[in-house]
C-alpha positions as CSV (number, residue, x, y, z in Angstrom):
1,X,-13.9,-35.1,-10.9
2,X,-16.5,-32.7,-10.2
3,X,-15.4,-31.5,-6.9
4,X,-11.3,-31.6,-8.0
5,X,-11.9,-28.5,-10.0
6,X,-13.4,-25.8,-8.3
7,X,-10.7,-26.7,-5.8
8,X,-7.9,-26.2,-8.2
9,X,-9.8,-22.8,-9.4
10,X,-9.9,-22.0,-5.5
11,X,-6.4,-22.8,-5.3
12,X,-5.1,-20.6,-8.7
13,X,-7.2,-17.5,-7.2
14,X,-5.2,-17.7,-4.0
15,X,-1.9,-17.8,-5.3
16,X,-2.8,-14.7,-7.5
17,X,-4.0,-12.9,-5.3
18,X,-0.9,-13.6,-3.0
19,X,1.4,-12.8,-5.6
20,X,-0.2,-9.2,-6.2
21,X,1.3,-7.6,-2.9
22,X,4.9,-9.1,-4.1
23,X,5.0,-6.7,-6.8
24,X,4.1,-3.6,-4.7
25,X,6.6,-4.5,-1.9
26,X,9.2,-4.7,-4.3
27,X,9.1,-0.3,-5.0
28,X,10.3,0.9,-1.6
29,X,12.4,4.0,-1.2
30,X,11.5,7.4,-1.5
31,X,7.7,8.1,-3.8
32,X,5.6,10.8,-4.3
33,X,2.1,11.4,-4.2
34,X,0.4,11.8,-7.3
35,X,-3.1,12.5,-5.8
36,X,-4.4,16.3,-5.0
37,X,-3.8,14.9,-1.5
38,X,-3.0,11.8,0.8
39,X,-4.1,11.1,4.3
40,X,-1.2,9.7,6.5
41,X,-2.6,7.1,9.2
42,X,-1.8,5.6,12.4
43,X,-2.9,2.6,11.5
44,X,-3.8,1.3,8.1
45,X,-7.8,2.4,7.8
46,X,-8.0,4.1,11.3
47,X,-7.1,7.5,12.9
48,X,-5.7,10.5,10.5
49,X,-2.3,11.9,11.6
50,X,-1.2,13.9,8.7
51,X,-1.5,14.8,5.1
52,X,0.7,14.8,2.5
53,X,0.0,16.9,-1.2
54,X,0.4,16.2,-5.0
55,X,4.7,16.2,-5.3
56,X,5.7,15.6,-1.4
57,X,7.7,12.4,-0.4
58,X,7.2,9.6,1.6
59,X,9.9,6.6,2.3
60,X,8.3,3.6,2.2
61,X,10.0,1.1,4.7
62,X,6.8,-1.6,4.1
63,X,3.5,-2.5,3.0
64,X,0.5,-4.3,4.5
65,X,-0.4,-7.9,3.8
66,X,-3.0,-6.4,1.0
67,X,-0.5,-4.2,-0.6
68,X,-3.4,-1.2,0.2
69,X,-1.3,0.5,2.4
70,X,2.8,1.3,2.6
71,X,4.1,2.7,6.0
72,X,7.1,4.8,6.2
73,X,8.4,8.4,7.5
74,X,5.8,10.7,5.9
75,X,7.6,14.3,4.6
76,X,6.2,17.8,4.2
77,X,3.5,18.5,6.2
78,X,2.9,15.0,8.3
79,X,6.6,14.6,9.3
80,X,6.2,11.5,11.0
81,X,6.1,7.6,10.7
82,X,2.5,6.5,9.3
83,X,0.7,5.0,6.6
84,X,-0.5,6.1,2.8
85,X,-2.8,4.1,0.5
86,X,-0.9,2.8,-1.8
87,X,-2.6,3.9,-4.5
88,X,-1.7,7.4,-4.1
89,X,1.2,7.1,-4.9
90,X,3.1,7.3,-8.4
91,X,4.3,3.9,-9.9
């Protein structure tokens, strides 16, 4: 008995965290930045290709398995394909 439940607390952690990136694939389209600024990336975490500013547009297309990142065609100044951190964007 004592082994059954941390492996059913194990188990309810997983699927929570699974279902958290669910909810942030679901807001795709065209968002704007709400932060001062937003770094557009190459890769999630790796080289800086652009920046976006507080109002400008990006069309998210996708999301990363973590839901930390959303790729898409990055407007204003970046004008290209790349990825934003999620959270700065508006909901």
């Amino acid at each position: 008995m004592n082994r059954i439940l941390p492996t059913l607390l194990l188990a309810t952690t997983i699927a929570g965290a699974a279902a958290a990136p669910a909810g942030a694939a679901d807001k795709t389209g065209v968002r704007k930045v709400c932060a001062d600024s937003a770094y557009v990336k190459h890769q999630p975490g790796r080289i800086v290709i652009g920046t976006l500013f507080k109002n400008q547009t990006i069309k998210v297309k996708r999301y990363d398995s973590s839901g930390k990142y959303a790729y898409g065609f990055a407007r204003g100044h970046a004008n290209k394909h790349g990825w934003v951190l999620t959270a700065d964007l508006c909901d």
